[in-house]
Backbone as a ProteinNet text record, in pm:
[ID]
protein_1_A
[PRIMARY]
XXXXXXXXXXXXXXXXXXXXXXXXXXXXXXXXXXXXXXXXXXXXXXXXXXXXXXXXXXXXXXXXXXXXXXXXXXXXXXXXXXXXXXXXXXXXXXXXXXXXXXXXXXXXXX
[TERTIARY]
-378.6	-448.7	-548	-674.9	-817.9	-757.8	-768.5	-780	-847.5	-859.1	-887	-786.1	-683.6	-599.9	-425.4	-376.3	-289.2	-144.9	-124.2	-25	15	-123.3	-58.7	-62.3	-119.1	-76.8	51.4	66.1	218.4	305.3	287.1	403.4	387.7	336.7	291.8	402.4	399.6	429.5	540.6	658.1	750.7	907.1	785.9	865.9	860.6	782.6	783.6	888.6	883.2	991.8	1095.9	1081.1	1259	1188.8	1034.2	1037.5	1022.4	1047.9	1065.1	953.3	913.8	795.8	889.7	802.6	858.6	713.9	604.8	525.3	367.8	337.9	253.2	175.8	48.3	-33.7	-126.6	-232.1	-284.3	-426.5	-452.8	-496.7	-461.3	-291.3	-245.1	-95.6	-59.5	100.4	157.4	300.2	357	468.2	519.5	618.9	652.2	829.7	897	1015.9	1083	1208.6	1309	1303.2	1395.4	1402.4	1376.3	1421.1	1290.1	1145.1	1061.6	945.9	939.7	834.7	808	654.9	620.4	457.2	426.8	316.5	217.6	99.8	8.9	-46.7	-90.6	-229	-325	-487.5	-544.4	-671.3	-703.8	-778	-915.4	-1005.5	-1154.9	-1258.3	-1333.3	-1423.8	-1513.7	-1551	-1637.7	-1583.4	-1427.9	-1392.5	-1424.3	-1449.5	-1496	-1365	-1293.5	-1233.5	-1241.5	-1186.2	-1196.3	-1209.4	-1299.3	-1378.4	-1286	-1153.5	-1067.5	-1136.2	-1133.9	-1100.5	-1254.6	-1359.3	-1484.2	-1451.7	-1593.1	-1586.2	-1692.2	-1755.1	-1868.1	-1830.3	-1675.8	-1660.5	-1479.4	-1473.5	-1326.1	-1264.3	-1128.4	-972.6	-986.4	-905.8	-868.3	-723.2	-651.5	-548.6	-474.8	-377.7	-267.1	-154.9	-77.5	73.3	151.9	250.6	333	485.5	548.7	682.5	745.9	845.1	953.1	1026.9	1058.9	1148.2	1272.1	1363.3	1466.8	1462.4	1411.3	1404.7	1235.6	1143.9	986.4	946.9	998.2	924.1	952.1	1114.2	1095.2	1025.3	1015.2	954.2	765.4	769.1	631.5	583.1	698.5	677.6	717.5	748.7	775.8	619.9	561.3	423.7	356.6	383.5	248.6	301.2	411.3	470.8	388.2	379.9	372.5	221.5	129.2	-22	-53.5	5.8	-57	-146.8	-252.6	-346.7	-284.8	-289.4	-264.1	-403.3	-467.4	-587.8	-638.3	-695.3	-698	-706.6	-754.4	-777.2	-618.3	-520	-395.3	-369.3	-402.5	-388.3	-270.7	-211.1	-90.1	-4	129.6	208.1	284	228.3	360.7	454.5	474.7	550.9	536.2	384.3	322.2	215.4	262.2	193.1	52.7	-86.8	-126.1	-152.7	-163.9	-183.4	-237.5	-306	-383.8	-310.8	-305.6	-230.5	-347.2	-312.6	-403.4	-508.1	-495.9	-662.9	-760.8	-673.9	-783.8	-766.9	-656.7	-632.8	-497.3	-543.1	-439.2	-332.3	-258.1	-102.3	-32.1	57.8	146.4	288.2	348.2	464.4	498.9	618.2	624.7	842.3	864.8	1040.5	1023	967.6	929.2	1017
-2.3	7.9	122.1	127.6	193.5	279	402.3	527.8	662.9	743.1	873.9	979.1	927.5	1057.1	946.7	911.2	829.1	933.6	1033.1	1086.1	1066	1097.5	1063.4	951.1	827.9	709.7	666.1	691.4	667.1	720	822.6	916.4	805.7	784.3	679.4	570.5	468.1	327.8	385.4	498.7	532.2	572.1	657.5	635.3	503.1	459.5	314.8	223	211	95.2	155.6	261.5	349.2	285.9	250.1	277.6	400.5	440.3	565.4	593.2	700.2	724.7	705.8	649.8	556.4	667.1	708.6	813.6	848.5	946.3	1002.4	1108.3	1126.8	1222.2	1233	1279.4	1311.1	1187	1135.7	994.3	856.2	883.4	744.5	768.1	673	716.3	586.2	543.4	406.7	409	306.9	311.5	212.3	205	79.7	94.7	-65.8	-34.1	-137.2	-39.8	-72.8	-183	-259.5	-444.5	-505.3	-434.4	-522.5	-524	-478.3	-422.6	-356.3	-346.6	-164.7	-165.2	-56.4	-72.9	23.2	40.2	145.1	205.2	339.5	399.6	446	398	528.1	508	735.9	783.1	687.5	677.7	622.1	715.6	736	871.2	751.9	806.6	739.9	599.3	618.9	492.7	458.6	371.8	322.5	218.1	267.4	204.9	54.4	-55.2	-192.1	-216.5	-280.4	-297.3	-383.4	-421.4	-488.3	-529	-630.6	-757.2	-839.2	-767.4	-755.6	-772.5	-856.2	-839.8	-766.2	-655	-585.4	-488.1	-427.2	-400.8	-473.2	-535.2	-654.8	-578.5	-640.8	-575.2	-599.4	-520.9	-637.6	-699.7	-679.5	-742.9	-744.3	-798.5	-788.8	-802.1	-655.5	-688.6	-702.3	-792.2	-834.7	-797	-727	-619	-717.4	-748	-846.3	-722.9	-698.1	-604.6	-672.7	-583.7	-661.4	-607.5	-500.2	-479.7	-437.2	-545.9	-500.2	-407.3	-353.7	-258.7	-131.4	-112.6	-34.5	30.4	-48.5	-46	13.3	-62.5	-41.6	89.6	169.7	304.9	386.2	369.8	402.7	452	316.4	303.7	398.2	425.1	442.3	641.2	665.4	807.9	843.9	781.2	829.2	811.1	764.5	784.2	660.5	506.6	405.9	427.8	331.8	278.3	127.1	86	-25	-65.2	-156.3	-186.3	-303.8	-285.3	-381	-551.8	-585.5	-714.4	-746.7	-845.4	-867.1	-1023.4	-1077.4	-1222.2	-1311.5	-1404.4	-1487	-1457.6	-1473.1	-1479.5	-1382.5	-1250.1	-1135.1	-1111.5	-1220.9	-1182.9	-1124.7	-1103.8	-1037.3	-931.9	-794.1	-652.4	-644.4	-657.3	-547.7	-440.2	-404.9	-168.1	-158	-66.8	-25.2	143.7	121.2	255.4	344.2	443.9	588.6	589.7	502.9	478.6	362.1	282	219.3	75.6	12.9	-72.4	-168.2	-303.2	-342.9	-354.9	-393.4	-477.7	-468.2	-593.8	-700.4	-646.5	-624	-615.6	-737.3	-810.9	-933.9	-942.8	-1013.2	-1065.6	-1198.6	-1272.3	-1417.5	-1416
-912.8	-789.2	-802.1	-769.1	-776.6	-664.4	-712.7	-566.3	-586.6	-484.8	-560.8	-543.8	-544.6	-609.7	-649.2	-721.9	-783.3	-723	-740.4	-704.8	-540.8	-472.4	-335.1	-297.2	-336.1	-295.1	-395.5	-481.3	-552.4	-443.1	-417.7	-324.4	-166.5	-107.9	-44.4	-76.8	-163.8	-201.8	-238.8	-315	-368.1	-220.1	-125.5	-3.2	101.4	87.3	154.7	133.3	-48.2	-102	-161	-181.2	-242	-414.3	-466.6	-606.7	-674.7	-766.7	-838.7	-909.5	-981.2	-1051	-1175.6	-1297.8	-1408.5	-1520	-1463.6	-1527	-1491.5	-1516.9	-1450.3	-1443.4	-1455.1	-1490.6	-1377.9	-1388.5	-1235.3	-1249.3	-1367.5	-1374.9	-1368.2	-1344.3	-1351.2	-1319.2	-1239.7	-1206.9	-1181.4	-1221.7	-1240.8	-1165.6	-1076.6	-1019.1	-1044.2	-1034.3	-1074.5	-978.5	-960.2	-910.5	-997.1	-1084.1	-1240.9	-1294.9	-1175.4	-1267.6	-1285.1	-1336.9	-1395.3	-1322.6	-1153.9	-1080	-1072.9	-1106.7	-1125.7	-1092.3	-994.4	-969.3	-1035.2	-1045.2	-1146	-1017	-1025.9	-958.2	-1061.5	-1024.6	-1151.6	-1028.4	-1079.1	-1031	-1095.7	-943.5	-1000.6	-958.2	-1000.5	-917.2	-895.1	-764	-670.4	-583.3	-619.6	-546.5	-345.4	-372.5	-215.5	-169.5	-48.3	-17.5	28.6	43.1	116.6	248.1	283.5	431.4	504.2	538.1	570.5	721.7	779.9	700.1	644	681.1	608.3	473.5	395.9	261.7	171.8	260.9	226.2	86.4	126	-32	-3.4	-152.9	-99.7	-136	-92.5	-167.3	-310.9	-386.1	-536.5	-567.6	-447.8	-455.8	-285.1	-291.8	-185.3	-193.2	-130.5	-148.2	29	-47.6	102.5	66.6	177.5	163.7	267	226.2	317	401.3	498.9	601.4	672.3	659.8	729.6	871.2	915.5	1050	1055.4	1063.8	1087.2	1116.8	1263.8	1328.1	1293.8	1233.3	1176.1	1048.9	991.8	822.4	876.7	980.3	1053.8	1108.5	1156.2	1191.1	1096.6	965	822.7	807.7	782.8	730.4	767.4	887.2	957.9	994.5	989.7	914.5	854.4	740.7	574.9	575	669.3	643.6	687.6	672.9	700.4	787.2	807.5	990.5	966.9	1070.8	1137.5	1248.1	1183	1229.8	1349	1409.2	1519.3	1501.4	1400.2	1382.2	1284.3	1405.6	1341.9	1323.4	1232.1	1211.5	1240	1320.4	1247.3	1404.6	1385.1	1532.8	1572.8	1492.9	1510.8	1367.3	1296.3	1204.3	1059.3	1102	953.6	1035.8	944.9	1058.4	902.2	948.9	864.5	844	734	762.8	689.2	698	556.1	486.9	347.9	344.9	262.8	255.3	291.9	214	113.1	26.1	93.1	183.9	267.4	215.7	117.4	51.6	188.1	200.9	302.3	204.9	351.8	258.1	421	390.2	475.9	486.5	630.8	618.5	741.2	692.6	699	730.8	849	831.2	844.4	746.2	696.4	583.6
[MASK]
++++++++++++++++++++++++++++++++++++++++++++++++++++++++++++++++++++++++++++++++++++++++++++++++++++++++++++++

């Protein structure tokens, strides 16, 4: 994942999902939760965050976090730095947020 600073959005995604830092330098930091998922950060200079839900500058990916109690996982997010943005697609059962580099992602009890 493109950011400008890998440590604090690792620290970000590590308290969110209980993954661990697996390694890490202040250019690149890896989280895993032992059985084979593991996510990357690396610093980009000059990174420009994603215009959600605009495609003036796009995402380059999307992740979706299954919750067993939504709303809570939702005031997790949004603790730890998330925004939660006005344009919310779908029937309630999928929240989007954007977390602190400006990159969305789905929390979802689907």
């Amino acid at each position: 994942m493109d950011c400008a600073d890998p440590r604090t959005l690792a620290g970000f995604y590590g308290a969110l999902t209980g993954m661990r830092e697996l390694f890490g330098t202040d250019e690149f930091v890896a989280l895993t939760n032992g059985s084979g998922c593991d996510l990357g950060f690396q610093r980009v200079d000059g990174y420009r965050a994603p215009r959600w839900p605009g495609q003036d500058v796009p995402q380059q990916f999307h992740l979706d976090f299954r919750a067993d109690d939504l709303d809570a996982m939702e005031a997790l997010a949004l603790e730890l730095g998330a925004i939660k943005p006005d344009h919310q697609p779908g029937d309630g059962r999928w929240r989007v947020l954007l977390d602190p580099a400006g990159h969305p992602f789905c929390l979802t009890s689907a």
